[in-house]
C-alpha positions in Angstrom: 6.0 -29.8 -23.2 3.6 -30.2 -20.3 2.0 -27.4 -18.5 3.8 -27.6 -15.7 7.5 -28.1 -17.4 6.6 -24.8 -19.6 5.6 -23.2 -16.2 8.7 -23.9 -14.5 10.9 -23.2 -17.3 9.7 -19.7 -16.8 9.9 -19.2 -13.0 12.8 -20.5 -12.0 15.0 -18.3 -13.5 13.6 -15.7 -11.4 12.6 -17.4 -8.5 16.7 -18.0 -8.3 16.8 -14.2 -7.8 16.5 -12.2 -4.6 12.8 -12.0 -4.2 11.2 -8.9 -5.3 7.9 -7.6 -7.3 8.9 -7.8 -11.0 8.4 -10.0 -13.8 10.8 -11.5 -15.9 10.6 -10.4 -19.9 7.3 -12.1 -20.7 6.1 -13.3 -17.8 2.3 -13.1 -17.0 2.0 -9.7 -18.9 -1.2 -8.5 -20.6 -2.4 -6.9 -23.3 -3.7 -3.7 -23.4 -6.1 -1.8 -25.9 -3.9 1.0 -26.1 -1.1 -1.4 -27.7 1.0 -1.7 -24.6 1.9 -4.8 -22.6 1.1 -4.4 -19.1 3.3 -5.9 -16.5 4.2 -5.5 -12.8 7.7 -4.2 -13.5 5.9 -1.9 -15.8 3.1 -0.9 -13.9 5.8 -0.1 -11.2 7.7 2.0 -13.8 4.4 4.7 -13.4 5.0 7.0 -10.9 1.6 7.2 -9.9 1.4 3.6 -9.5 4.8 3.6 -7.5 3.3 5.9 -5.1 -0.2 4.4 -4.5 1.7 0.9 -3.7 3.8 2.6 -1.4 1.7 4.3 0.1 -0.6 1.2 0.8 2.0 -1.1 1.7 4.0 1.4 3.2 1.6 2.1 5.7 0.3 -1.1 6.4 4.0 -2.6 7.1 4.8 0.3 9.3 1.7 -0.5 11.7 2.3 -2.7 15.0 0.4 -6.1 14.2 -0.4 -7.8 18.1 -2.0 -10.7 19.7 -4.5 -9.9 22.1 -6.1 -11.9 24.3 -10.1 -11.1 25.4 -10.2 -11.3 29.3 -13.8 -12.3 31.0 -14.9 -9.0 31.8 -14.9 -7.9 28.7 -11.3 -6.5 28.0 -8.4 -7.4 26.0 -5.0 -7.5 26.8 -1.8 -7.4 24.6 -0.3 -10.9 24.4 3.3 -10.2 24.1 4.4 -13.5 25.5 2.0 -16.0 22.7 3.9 -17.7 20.5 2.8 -16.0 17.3 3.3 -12.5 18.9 6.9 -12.4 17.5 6.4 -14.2 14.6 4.1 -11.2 13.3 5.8 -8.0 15.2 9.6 -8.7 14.8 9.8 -11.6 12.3 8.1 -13.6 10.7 11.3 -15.2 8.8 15.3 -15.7 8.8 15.6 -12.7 6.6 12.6 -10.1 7.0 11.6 -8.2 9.2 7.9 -7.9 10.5 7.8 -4.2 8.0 9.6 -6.2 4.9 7.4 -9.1 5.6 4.0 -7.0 5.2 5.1 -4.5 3.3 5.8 -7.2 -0.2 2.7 -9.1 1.2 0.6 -5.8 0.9 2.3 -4.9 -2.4 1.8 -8.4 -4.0 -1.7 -8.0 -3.1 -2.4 -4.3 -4.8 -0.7 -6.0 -8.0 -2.3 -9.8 -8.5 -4.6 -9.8 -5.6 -3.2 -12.5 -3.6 -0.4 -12.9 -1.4 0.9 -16.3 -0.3 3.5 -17.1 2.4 4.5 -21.4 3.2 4.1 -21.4 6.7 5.8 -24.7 8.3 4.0 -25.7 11.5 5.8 -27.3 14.6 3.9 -29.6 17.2 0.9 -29.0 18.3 -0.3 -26.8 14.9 2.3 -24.1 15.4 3.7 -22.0 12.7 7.5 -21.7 13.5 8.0 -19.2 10.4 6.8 -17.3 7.2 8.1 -17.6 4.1 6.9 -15.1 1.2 6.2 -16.8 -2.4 5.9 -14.7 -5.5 2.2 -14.7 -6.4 3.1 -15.1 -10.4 4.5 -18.8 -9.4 1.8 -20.2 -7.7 -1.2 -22.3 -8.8 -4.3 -22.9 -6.6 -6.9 -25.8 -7.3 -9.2 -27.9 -5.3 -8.8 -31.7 -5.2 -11.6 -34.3 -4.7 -11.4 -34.2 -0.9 -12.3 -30.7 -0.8 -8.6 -29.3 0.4 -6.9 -26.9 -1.4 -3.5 -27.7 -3.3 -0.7 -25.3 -3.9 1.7 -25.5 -6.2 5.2 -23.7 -7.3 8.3 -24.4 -8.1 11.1 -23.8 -5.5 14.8 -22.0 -5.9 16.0 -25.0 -8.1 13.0 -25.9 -10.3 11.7 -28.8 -8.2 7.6 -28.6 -8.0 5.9 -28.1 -4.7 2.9 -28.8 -3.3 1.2 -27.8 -0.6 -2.1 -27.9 1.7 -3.8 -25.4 2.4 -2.8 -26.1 6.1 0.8 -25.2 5.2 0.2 -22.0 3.3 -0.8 -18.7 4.6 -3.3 -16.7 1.6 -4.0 -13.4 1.9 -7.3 -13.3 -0.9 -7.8 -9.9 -2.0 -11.0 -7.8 -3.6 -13.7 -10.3 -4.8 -11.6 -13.5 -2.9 -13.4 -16.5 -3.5 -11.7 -19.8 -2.3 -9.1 -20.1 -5.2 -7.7 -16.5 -4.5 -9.0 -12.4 -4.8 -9.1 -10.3 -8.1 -6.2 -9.1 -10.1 -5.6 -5.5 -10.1 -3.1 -5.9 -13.1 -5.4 -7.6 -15.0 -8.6 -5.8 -14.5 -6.6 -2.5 -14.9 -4.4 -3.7 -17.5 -6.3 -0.9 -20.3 -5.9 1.8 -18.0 -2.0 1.1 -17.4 -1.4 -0.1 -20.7 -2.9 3.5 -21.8 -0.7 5.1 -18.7 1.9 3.8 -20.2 1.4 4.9 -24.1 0.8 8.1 -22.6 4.5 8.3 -21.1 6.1 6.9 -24.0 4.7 9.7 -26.2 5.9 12.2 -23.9 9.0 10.7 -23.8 9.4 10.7 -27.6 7.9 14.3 -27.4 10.7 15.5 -25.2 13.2 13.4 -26.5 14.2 15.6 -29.9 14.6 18.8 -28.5 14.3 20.4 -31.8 11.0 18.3 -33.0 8.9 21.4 -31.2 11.1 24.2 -31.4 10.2 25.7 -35.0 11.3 25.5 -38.7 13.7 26.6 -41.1 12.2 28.4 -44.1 14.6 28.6 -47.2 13.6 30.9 -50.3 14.5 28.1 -53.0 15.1 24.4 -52.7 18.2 22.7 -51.5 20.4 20.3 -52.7 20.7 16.8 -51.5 24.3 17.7 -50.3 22.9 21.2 -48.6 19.9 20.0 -46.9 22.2 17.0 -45.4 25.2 19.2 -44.0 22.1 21.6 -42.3 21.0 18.9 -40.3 24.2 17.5 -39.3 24.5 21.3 -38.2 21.5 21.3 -36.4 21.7 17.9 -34.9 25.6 19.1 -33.6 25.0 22.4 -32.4 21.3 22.5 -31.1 19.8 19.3 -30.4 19.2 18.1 -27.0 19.1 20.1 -23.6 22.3 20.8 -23.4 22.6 22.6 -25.9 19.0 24.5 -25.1 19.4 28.6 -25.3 21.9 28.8 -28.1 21.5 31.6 -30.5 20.8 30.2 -34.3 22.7 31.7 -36.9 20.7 32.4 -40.2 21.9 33.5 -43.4 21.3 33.4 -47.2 17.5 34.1 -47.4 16.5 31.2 -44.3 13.6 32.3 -41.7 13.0 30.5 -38.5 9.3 30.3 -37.4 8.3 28.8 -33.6 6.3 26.2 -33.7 3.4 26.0 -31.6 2.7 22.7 -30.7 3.4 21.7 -27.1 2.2 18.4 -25.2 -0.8 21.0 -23.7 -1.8 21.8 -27.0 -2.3 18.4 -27.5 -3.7 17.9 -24.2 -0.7 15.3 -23.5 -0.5 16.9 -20.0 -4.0 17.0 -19.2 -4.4 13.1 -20.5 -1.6 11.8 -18.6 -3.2 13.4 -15.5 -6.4 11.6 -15.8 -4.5 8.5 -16.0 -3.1 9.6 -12.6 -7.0 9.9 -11.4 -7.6 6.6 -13.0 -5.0 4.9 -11.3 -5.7 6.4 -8.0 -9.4 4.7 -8.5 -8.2 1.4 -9.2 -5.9 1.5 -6.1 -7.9 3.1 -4.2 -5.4 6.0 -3.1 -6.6 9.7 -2.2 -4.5 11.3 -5.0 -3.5 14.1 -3.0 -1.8 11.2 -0.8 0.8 10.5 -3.3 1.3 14.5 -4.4 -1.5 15.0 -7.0 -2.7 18.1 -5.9 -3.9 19.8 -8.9 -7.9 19.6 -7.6 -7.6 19.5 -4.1 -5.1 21.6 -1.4 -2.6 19.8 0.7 -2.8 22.0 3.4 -5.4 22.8 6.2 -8.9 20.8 7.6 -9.0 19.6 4.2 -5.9 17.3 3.9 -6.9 16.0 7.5 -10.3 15.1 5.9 -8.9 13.2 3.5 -6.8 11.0 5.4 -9.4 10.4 7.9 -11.6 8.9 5.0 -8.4 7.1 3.7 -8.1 5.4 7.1 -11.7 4.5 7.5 -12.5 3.3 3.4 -9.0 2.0 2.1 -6.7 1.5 4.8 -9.0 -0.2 7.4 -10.5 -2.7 5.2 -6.6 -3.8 4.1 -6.2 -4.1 7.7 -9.0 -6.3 8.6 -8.3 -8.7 5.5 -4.8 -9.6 7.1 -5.9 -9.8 10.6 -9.0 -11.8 9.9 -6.4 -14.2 7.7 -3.8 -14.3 10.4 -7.2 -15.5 12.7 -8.3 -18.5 10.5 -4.9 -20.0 9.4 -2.4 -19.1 12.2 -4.2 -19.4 15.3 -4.9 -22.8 16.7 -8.0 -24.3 17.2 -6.9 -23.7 21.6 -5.9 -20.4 20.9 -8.8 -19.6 19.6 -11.0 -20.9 21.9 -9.0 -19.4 24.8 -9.9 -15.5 23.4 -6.8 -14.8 21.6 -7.4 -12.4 17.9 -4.7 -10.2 16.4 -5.1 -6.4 15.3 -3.4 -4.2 13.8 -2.7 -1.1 16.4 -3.9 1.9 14.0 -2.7 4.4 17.2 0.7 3.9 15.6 -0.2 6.1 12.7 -0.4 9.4 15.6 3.2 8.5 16.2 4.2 10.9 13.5 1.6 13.6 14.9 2.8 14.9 18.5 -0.1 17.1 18.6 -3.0 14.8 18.2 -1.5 12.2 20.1 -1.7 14.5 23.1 -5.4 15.2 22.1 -6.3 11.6 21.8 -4.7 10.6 25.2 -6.2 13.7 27.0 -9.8 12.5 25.6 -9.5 9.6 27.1 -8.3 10.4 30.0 -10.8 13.3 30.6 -13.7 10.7 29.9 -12.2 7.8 31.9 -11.5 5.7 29.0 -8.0 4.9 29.9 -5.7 5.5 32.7 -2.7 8.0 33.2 -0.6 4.6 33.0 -2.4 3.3 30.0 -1.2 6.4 28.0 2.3 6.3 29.9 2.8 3.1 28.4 2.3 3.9 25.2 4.7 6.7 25.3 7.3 3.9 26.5 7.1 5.9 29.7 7.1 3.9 33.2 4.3 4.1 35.8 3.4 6.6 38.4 1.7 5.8 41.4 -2.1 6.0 41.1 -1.9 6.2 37.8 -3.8 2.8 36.7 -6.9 4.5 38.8 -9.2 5.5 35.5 -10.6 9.2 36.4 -13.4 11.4 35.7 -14.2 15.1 36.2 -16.7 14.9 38.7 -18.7 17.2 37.3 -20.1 14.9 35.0 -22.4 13.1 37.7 -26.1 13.1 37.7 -27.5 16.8 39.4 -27.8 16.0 43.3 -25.3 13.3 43.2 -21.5 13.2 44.4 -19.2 10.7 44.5 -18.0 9.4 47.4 -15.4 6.5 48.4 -16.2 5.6 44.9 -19.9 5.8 44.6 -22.5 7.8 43.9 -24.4 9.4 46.7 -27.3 12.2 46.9 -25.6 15.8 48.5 -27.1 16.3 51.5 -29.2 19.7 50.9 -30.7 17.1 47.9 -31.5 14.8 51.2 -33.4 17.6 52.8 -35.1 18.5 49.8 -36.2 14.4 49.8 -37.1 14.8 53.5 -39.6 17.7 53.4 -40.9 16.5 50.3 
């Protein structure tokens, strides 16, 4: 069987399903040292690696992407009415939304590192649409003219290929041409030991009885004896439901508590370095996704951390899809006429009324933005005089006041230039 036959006899089965993030039984899983095969579906199975996606891709999809256009004095303006302006703030396809779209884009690329989208173009270079390909299915190589070639198989098993000027890559950590760095491979001991580590708990936790204690009995018992106590045990004390019932003892039989619990075998504390572990690989604040065992959630503190979330995780993520929306989306026109897309990173005060109002009053105060410029982002209309940038007038040079608009010396400071 040919490469390519064996690789579509394995894709197509799930490529027939609704698109989503998990693997079928097999497919592109690693081996781990700890013994465990590490897969997406079974890296998503981690709670901690649940929540570090999410929080990544959750955020990123939930932030206005817009065109802007760069004016000649300097400024830039939102380009609502540009072609690709709807294409990557409502949607980008048939079926997603702009927050579905980005949101499995941004989770493909925490998992495998690359995310890849067949972007059709209309006349004159434009993309009419955005179509989201599982990154397990696709195959990147150069050919002899120095283009890039993609290849997967579609819904009914049929190979595709593609330039590079019909796909749309998103290359993650360590992106070279062919496509970024795996974070299910790279990672693949740490979660294949994340893993381990929750199947032993689950076996631990499993038999309700296996920690509770022992039976002592004076003499030995009888193969008939020792078989009818444990169907006694099993029926009338095994599993949580049946946690809290009194054990009858009779004929000589002692019960001692056993004292081994998953902290005496520092089960806990292992699985929570795994949590710390996978928080580095993802590159999550772990107090983001409710590890708070080191660090409080409340206060100066928690605002810390999310400011340095912002500025070392979330920001570079953000400047990886803009600057790939730039190079292969944009036209060579649009492009030279000033237009660039960024992600509007305001939209994360949306939830926080109260430094919302302490951002606009900033810039207000310092002349930064208009009254209007605030209104609008509120969704609130215009008021008269309000697109008139102000400043306390205070803030002028001593001896100076303004007047009609400029600055101009008081007139004791005149005097006081006269006589001297």
């Amino acid at each position: 069987m040919s490469v390519w036959s064996n690789f579509k006899t394995k894709a197509v089965a799930v490529i027939r399903r609704s698109l989503n993030l998990r693997d079928p039984a097999g497919w592109q899983s690693e081996g781990s040292e700890a013994g465990e095969h590490v897969s997406a579906e079974r890296i998503l199975g981690l709670s901690t690696a649940w929540a570090c996606i999410n929080l990544h891709a959750g955020t990123i999809g939930s932030l206005p992407l817009l065109v802007y256009q760069k004016q000649a004095d300097g400024s830039a303006v939102v380009a609502s009415d540009h072609w690709l302006y709807r294409l990557l703030h409502d949607s980008p396809n048939a079926d997603q939304t702009a927050l579905d779209f980005w949101e499995f884009m941004q989770a493909v690329l925490e998992l495998r590192g690359n995310a890849y989208a067949y972007a059709p173009k209309a006349g004159g270079g434009r993309t009419i649409s955005l179509q989201p390909i599982p990154a397990d299915y696709v195959q990147v190589k150069r050919l002899d003219s120095g283009d890039l070639e993609y290849s997967y198989p579609n819904d009914r098993g049929e190979p595709q290929r593609r330039t590079q000027a019909e796909m749309f890559h998103i290359r993650g950590f360590g992106g070279g041409p062919l496509g970024g760095l795996s974070t299910l491979s790279f990672g693949r001991h740490v979660f294949g030991l994340a893993i381990a580590l929750d199947k032993a708990a689950s076996s631990t936790f499993k038999n309700g009885l296996r920690s509770a204690g022992i039976l002592k009995f004076a003499n030995w018992l009888k193969p008939e004896q020792r078989k009818e106590t444990r169907e006694i045990l099993e029926r009338e004390h095994l599993g949580a439901g049946n946690s809290g019932k009194p054990l009858i003892l009779e004929g000589g039989v002692d019960w001692q508590t056993m004292s081994l619990s998953p902290e005496d075998a520092q089960m806990l504390q292992s699985r929570g370095f795994s949590v710390e572990e996978m928080c580095r690989f993802f590159q999550a604040p772990p107090v983001l996704i409710g590890h708070t065992e080191k660090v409080s959630a409340w206060g100066t503190g928690i605002e810390q951390i999310i400011q340095g979330y912002i500025k070392f995780g979330l920001r570079r993520r953000c400047k990886r899809i803009e600057q790939a929306v730039w190079k292969q989306l944009l036209t060579p026109a649009d492009k030279a006429a000033g237009f660039y897309v960024e992600f509007a990173l305001e939209g994360l005060l949306r939830g926080d009324p109260k430094a919302r109002a302490e951002f606009y009053r900033v810039m207000t105060a310092s002349g930064i933005m208009s009254i209007n410029e605030c209104r609008r982002l509120e969704n609130l209309p215009p008021v008269p005089g309000g697109d008139v940038p102000r400043l306390q007038q205070q803030n002028v040079p001593l001896g100076m006041q303004i007047s009609n608009g400029a600055l101009v010396a008081m007139p004791d400071q005149e005097a006081a230039d006269a006589n001297a």
